[in-house]
N, C-alpha and C positions, 0 to 999 in steps of 0.2 A: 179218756180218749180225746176229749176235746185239749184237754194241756197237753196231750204228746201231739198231737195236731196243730199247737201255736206252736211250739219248739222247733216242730218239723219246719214249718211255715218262714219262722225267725233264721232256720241254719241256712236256709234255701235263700232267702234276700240278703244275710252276709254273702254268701257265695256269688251273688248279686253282685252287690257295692265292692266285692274284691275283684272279678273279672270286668265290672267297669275300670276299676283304681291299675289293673295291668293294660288295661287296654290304652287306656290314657299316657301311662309311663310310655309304653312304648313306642305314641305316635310322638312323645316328647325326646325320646334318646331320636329317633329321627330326624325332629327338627333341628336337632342341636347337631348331630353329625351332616344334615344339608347345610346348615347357617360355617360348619367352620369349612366346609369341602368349599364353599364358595370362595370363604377366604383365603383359603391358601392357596386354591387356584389364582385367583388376583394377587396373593403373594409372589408365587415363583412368575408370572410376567412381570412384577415391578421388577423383580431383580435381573431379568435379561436385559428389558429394557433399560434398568441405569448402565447396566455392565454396559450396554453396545453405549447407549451416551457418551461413558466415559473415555469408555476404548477410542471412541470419535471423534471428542472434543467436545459435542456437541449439551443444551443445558440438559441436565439433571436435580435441581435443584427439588422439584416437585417431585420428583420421581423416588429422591430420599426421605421425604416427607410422607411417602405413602397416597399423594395422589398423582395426577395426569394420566390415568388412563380410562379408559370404558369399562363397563363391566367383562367384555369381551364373552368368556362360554362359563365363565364362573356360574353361574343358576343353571346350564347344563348339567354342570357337576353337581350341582345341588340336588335338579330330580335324579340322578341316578344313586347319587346316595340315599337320599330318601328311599328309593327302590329298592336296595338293599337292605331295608330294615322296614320293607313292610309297609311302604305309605306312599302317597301321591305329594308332589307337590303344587299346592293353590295360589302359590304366589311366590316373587321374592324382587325385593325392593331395593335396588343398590342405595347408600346413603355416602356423604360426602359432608368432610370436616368434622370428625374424620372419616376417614371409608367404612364403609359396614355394609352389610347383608343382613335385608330381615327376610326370614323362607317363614311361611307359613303352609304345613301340610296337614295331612287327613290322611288316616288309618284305610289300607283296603281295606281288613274285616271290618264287619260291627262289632259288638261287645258280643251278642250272639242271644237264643232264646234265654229265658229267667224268667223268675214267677213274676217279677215288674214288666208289666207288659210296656211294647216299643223299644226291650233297649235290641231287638233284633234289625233294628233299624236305625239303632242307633251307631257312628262311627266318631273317634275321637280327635279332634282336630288341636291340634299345637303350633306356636310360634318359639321361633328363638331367632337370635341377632349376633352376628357374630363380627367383631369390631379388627380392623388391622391398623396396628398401630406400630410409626417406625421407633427401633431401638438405639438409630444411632443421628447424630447430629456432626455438621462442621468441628473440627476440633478449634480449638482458641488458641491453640498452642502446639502448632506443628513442627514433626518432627526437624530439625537440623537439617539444613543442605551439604551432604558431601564434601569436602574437597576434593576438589576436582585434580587431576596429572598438568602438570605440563602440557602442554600441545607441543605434537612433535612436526619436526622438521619436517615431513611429508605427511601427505593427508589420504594415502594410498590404502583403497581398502575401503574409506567414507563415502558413500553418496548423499544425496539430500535426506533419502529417506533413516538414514545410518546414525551413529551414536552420535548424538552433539548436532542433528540434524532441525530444519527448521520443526517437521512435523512431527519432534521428540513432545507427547504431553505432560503435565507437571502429574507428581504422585498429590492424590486428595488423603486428607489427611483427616480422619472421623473419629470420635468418640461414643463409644457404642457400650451401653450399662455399664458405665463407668472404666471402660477398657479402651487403651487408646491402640486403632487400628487405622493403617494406611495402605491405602490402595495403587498399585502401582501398574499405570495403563498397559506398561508393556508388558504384564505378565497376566493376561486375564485370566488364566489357566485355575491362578491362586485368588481370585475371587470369593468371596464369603459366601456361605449361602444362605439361600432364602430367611429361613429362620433365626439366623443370625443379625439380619438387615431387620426384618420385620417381624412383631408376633401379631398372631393371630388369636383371638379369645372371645369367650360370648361373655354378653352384656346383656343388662335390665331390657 
């Protein structure tokens, strides 16, 4: 009796040490799904914000780098992801150079009763860090400038704002994972997107 009784005792504290070991995982798939939700939220605002820069004229240069902005509601998005997987979030720390989100949460359940007394009180708390890093750079080696038509005898049709006008802006020309892509202001339509411009990934 007494050996079917440690046995009993031994199956019940594995069953233990595996509903802590789930409980743990899944306050960690949490944190990892807050830490990238953060980022990619601060992903698609860097890429409005370059689009409208470029559209406008105005610098961009940091903004292709993957910094100049705030956190903005990125950690919003974070507790709600969190939320959806079951956990709270107790923190989240923007970082810079380069950008990054560290979210640290905590499990609503605890692990629950077990023959180890306290893990009904016990809850599983996790970190992850999720890094945005840009994918494209200035190219060194821009595309060709067109040849241009003739100018015709009249200019009917042109205003200032019209082809060959002062406020026409130059196409930026970028190097993106070894792909050479150019952006061209009057067509913002054909803009890249977010994850083309930036990725997003967790880190140490």
């Amino acid at each position: 009796m007494t050996a079917v009784a440690g046995l009993l005792f031994l199956a019940l504290a594995l069953f233990a040490v595996g509903q802590a070991g789930a409980t743990r995982n899944g306050g960690q798939t949490a944190a990892d799904a807050a830490a990238l939700a953060a980022g990619q939220d601060y992903r698609d605002r860097l890429r409005a914000e370059l689009l409208k820069a470029i559209v406008d004229g105005g610098a961009w240069d940091d903004l292709l780098n993957g910094r100049g902005l705030g956190a903005g509601n990125a950690c919003e998005q974070a507790g709600w992801f969190a939320g959806k997987n079951d956990a709270e979030v107790t923190g989240c720390t923007p970082g810079y150079l380069p950008t990054s989100f560290t979210v640290t949460v905590r499990t609503r359940e605890p692990v629950g009763d077990t023959v180890i007394p306290g893990t009904e009180r016990q809850y599983a708390k996790a970190r992850a860090k999720a890094v945005v890093s840009p994918r494209c750079a200035v190219s060194t080696t821009p595309s060709p400038t067109p040849t241009s038509e003739p100018p015709a005898d009249d200019d009917e049709g042109d205003d200032e704002h019209g082809e060959g006008g002062e406020d026409d802006k130059p196409a930026v020309d970028l190097r993106c994972d070894g792909a050479d892509l150019t952006i061209d202001p009057a067509h913002p339509d054909l803009f890249p997107d977010a994850k083309d411009l930036f990725s997003v990934h967790l880190a140490d």
